[in-house]
N, C-alpha and C positions, 0 to 999 in steps of 0.2 A: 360475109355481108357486113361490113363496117359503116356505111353509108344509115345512119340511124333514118333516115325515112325508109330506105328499102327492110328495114329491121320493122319496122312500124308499118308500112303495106302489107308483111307478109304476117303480120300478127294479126292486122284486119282479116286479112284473105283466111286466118286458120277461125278467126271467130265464126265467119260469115258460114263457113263451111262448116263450124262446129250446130248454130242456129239455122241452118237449113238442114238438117238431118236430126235436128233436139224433138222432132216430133217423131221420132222414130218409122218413117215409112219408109226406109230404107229396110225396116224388116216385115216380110212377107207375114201375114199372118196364119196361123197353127192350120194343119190341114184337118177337115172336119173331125176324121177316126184318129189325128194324131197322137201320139202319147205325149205325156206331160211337156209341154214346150221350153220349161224353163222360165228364167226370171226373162228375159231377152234385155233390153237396154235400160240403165239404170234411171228413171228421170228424179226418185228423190231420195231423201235418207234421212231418218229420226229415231229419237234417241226415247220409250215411253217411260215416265218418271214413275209410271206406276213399279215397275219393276228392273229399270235399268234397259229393258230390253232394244236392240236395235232392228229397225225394221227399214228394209230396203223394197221402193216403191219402183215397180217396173215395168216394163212393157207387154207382160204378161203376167200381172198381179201382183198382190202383195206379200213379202214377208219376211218373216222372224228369223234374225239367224239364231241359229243354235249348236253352231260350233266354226269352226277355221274354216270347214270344206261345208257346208250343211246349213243349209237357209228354206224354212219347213211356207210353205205356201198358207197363207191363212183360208181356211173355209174354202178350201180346193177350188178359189174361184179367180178366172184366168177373166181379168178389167186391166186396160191400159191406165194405167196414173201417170198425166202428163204432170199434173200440180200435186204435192203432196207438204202437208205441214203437221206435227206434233203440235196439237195446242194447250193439251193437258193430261193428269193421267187418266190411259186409255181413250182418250181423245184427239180423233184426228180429223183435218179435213183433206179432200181431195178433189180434184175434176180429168178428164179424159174423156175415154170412152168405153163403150160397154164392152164384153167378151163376146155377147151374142150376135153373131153377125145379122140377125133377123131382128134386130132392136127396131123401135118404132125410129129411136133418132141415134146418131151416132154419135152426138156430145151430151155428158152425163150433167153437165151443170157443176153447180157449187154441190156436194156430197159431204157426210157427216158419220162418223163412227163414236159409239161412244163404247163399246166393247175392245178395243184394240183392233179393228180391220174385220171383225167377225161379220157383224151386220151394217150395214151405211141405210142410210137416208138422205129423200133428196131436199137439202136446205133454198136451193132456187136456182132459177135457168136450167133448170133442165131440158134437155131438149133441142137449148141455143147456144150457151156460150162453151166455151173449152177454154180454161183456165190454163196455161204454161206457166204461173208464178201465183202462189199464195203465200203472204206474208203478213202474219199479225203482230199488233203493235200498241197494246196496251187495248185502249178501248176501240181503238181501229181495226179494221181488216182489212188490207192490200190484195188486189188482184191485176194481172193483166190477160186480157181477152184475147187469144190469137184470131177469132174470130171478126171482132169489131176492130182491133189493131190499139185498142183504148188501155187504160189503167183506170181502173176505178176503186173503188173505197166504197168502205160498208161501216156503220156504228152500231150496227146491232145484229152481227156476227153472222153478216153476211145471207140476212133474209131480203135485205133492198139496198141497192146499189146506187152512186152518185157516181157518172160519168168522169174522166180526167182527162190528162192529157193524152194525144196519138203519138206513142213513141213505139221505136224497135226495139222491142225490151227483150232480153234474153233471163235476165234476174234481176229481183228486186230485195231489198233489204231496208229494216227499220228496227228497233227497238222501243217499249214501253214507255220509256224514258224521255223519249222524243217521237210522238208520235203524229205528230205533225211534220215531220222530216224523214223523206223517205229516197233511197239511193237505186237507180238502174242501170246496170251494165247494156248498153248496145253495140250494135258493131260499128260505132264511132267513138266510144267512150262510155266512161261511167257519169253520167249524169245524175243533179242532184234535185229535187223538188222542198222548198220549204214550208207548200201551200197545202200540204195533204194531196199532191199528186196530181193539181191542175196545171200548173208547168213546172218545166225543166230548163236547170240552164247547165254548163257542162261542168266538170268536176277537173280544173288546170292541173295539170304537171301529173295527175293519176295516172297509174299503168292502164295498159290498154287489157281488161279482165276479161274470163269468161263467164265467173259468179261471184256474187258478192254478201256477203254477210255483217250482222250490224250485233255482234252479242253484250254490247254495253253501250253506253252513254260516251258519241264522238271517235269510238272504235269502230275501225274498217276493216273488214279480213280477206281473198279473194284469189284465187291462183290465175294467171295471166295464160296465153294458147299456149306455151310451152313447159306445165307445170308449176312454176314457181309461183310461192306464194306471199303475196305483200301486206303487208300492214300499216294502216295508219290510226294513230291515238288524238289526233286534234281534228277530226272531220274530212279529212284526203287534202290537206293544204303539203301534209311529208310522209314520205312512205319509208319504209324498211323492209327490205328484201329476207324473204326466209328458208325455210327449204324447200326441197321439189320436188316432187311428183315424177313418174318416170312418163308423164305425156300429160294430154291435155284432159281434166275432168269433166264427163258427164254430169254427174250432180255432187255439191258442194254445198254443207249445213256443218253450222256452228250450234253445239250443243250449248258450250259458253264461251269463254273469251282462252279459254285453257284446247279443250275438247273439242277438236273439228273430226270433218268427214269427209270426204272424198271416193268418188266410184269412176272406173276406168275404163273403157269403150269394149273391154275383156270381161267385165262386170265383178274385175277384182276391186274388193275396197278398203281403202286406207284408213287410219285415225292418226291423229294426232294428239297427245297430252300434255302440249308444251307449247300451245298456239301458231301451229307451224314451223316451228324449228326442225323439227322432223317427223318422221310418220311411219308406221307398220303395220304390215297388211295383217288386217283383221277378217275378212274374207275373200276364198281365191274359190272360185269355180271348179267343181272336180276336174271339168274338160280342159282347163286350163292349165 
């Protein structure tokens, strides 16, 4: 396929197809008597500073690895995390939906853990919104609504919400640093917002990504449908190709500018300690 726009269709077509399956209903849910279902699809990944530990957020709960093969379920309680974010130590937030299929609603809202995953609470919209991207950002908090199709922003950590722009956001990314500038990956491109997330205009010459990460000041990090991971150090005006991934990632978090993460449609997950230069798998699935 030499023709760089049929190279650039079919990178659309792998996003589009990656963002109509990122909500996981492609997998069946647990049968009532069934035994432990497993992690099923990965939607996020964080790193708790309280103790290093890494916790992978999935489509049948959350939790802790505790070795290569061995990732322990927190509070044996089976919740879809479509949004998952480390905000501090033992602190996280979340949104999805509940495990109980008798729940009053089937979207959990903005959620809050301040034990590591143990107990949550609900911080707001419960009930309505379903969160697919939480990203915080100094005194901000980023969110996009699969529900309203919006991006909105919160200044006080996400009890009351200011509307943004209507994009098809698959992932969003900001840092502390700049937290009025925040970057969305859609299945047109990575777009950029300077407004606090009331528009967008598109991000020229950027690869065409499927997540995107922002772990410093003008730093860009993101693996595109085919694995490969890009970087850019001046805001995405130049990119630098890194290494790859052996397909295209479910979920993608930048610990720092060194320390990424990546989880694989197998629910094996990679790290990286060299900013994407290269990566080893850090968790593989027994069945896998």
């Amino acid at each position: 396929m030499r023709d760089p726009r049929l190279r650039a269709a079919a990178a659309a077509l792998a996003i589009l197809a990656f963002a109509a399956s990122a909500c996981g209903q492609s997998q069946p849910p647990p049968a009532p008597n069934a035994d432990d279902p497993g992690i099923g699809h990965i939607h996020g990944l964080g790193v708790d500073p309280a103790d290093g530990a890494l916790y992978l957020a999935g489509h049948y709960g959350l939790f802790k690895l505790k070795s290569l093969e061995t990732a322990e379920r927190v509070a044996g309680r089976i919740q879809d995390h479509m949004g998952f974010t480390v905000v501090g130590p033992g602190t996280f937030l979340a949104s999805g939906h509940p495990g109980d299929p008798q729940a009053a609603s089937p979207h959990l809202g903005l959620i809050r853990s301040t034990d590591a995953g143990r107990t949550w609470s609900t911080v707001s919209e419960g009930g309505a919104a379903d969160f697919h991207a939480l990203q915080p950002a100094g005194v901000k908090l980023y969110a996009y609504d699969s529900q309203s199709r919006r991006v909105r922003s919160s200044t006080d950590e996400g009890r009351s919400w200011t509307p943004g722009a209507e994009e098809d956001v698959i992932d969003l990314a900001a840092n502390a640093a700049e937290p009025g500038r925040l970057y969305a990956t859609t299945r047109s491109g990575l777009r950029v917002s300077t407004d606090g997330g009331t528009s967008f205009t598109r991000v020229m010459d950027a690869q065409l990504l499927s997540h995107i990460e922002s772990p410093a000041r003008g730093v860009l990090v993101g693996p595109d449908a085919g694995g490969r991971v890009h970087t850019s150090r001046d805001e995405g005006r130049t990119w630098q190709a890194g290494g790859a991934l052996p397909g295209q990632a479910t979920a993608f978090a930048a610990v720092d500018s060194n320390q990424l993460l990546a989880a694989m449609e197998d629910g094996t997950v990679y790290e990286s300690r060299n900013g994407g230069a290269d990566f080893t798998v850090v968790f593989r699935p027994a069945a896998s």
